[in-house]
N, C-alpha and C positions, 0 to 999 in steps of 0.2 A: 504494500500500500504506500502509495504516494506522501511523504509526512508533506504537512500543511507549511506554511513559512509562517513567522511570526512576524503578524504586523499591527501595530498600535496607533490606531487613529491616522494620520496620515504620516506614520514612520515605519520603515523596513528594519527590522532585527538583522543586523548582517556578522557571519562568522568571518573572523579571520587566523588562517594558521599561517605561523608564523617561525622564524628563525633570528636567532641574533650571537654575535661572540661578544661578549660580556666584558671584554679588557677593560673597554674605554668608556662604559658607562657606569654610573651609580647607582645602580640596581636597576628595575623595573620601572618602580613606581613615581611620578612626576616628583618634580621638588623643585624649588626656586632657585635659578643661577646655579642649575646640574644638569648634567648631560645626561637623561634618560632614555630605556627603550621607549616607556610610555608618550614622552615627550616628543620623541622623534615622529613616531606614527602619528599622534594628533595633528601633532602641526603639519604633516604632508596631506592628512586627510582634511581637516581645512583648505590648504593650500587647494588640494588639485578640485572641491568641492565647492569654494567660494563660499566654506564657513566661518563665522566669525562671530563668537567665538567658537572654537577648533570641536567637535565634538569627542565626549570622554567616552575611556575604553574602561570596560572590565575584562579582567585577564583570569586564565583557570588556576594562576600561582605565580604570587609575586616575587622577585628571584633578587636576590642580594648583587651588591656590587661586585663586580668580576663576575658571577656565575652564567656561562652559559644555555642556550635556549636551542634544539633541533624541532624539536616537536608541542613548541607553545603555541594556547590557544587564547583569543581573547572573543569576545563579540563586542558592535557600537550599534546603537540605534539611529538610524541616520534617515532625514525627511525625505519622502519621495522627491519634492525635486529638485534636491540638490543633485539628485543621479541624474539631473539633465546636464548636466556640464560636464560628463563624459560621453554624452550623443556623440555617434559620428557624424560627422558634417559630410555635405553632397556640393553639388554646383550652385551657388549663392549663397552659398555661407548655410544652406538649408538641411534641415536631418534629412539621413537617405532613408528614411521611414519608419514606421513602428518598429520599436525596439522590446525585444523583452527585459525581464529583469536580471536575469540569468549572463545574458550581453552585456547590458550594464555595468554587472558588476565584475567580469572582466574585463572589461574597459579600465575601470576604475583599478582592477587588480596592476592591469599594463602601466597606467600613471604611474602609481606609486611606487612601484620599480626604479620608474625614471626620478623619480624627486629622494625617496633612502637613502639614506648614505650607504656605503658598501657592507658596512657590518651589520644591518637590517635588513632582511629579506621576506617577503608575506608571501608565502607559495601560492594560497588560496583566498578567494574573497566570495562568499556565496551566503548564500539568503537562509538564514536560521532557520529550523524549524517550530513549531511552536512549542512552547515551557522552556526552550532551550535557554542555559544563564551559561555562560563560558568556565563559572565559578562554583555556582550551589548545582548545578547538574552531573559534574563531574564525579566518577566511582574510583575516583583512583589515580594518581602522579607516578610515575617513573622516573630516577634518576639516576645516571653514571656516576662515578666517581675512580680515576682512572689514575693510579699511581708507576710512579716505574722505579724499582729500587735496583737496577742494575750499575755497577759500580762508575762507568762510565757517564753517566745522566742520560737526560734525556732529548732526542732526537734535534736540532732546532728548530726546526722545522713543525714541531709539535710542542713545544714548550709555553704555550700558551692555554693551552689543555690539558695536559700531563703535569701533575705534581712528582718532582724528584725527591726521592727517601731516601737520603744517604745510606743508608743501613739498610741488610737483606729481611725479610718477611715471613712470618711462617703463616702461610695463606691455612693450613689446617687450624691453630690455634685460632685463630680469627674469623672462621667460619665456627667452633666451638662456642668463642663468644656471642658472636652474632644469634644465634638458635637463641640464647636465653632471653634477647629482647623482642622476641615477634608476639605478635596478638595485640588485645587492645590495652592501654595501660597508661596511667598518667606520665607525661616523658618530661617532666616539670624538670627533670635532671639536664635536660640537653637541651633546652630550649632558653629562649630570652623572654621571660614574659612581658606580658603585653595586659594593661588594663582593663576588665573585662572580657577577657580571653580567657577559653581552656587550651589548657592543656594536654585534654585527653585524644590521644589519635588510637587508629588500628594499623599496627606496624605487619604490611602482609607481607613482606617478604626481604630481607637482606642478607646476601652472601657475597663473596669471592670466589672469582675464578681468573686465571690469567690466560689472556688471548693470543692471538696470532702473531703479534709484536711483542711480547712476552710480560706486556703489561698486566703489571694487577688491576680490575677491574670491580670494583662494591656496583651492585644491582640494589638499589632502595626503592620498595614501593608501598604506598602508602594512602589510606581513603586521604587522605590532606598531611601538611608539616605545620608544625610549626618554626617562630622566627630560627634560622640555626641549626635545626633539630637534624639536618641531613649531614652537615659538617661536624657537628660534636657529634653525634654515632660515630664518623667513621673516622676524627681525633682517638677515640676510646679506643677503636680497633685498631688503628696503627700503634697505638702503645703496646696492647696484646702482642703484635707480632712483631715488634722489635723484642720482647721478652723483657718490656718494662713493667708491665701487670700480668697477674693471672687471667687463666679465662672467665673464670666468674666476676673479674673484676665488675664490669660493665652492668652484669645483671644487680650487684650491689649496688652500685649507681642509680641505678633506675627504682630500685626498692625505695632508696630514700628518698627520692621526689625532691630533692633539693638542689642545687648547685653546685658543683663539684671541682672545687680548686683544679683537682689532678689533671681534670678534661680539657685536654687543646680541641679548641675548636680548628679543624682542617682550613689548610687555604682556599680562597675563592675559585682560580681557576681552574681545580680539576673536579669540579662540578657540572653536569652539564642535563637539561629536564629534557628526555629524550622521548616524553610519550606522554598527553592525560588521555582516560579512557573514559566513554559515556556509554549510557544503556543506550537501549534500541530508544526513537524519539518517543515513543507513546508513554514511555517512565521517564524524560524530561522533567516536567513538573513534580511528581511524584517525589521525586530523587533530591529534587532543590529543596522541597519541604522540611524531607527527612534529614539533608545537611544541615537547615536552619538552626535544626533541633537546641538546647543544650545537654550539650553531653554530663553523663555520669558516668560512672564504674559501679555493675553490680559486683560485690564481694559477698563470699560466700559465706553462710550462716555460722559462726565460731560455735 
């Protein structure tokens, strides 16, 4: 079945996936007198729209400074007709005819191509479905985290993605650790909190395996993070496998729900959100509701 697109009043819900290398910006999120992803897409999407002012993006996860972006998702609600300013024009300056919306908004995809700077790239621009939120509909984050502890460093050519370990790794002890923090759990211990924020996430999956470049590589996925929450995990794990902590270290970390001196938070660059995943559209809405929620922790009867 065809999902519906979402549209509100005389505005298009429009999806954008996106790409960005993180070096040169200050996170995600807009800020005054910083170089933002956010930033950057607004103001091209104004530009090539003849908005003013720029219309706001929601994003499915806001990414810290340095970190990386393959498979990021945002949606903007943006007026029917301002997609006239990406009509193709004919002989007199006149549209070569009815357009759909579908054209449109590649059109608009082609523009903003041309206006990004090189470290911004929007693969896709197309017409939401309805419930769809880039942020509360989402079932799930994927991130990398791609170290290289070969004695020689790393590649240069890749060194803006690869964090160098001086020291070699014991990728077993450190998938050890990792098992004891999956499931859902307050992660108060890794995180930066945030006022009126929890805490509480569902940690589905994180391990090490080393790839075809002989890189170590953390697999982190998660219904949402918190601020940090991806960097301190996998701080705690490189301690593990340098044979600075045990393997239970980390699980003790996380029991106490508190702050933990010993936890470096990993550096930004070898972070990278390689995927969010959503349900089929008809659980859209449904899905955003149930994110709204506030979370608890049931614990078990003493």
């Amino acid at each position: 079945m065809t999902a519906v697109s979402a549209v509100v009043g005389d505005e298009l819900r429009v999806r954008l996936d996106l790409a960005y290398e993180g070096t040169e910006f200050s996170g995600w999120a807009r800020q005054p007198d910083r170089r933002t992803v956010q930033g950057e897409i607004e103001a091209a999407l104004g530009k090539v729209l003849r908005l003013d002012p720029a219309p706001s993006l929601t994003v499915a996860g806001r990414t810290d400074a340095g970190v990386h972006a393959r498979g990021q998702v945002a949606h903007v609600d943006l007026p029917f007709a301002a997609l006239k300013a990406v009509e193709r024009r004919g002989n007199g300056n006149q549209p070569e005819g009815p357009q759909t919306v579908a054209e449109r908004l590649f059109a608009l995809g082609r523009r903003l191509t041309g206006v990004l700077p090189l470290d911004v790239r929007i693969h896709t621009v197309t017409a939401a479905p309805e419930g769809f939120d880039a942020r509360f509909s989402a079932l799930s984050r994927r991130y990398a985290y791609r170290v290289c502890d070969a004695p020689g460093g790393v590649d240069p050519l890749r060194r803006r993605e690869v964090l160098w370990y001086p020291r070699p790794l014991d990728v077993t002890a450190m998938n050890a650790a990792a098992s004891r923090l999956i499931g859902e759990h307050d992660f108060a211990a890794f995180c930066k909190r945030r006022d009126g924020a929890t805490t509480i996430r569902e940690l589905q999956r994180l391990d090490w395996a080393r790839d075809q470049e002989g890189f170590l590589v953390a697999t982190v996925v998660a219904d949402a993070f918190c601020h940090s929450m991806v960097r301190a995990l996998v701080g705690s794990l490189l301690a593990v496998g340098e044979g600075l902590r045990p393997a239970g270290w980390p699980g003790t970390v996380l029991a106490a729900a508190t702050r933990d001196s010993g936890v470096n938070v990993a550096p930004a660059h070898g972070l990278c959100l390689e995927e969010v995943r959503y349900p089929d559209p008809d659980q859209f809405l449904p899905r955003a509701q149930m994110t709204r929620r506030v979370r608890t922790l049931t614990r078990p009867a003493q």
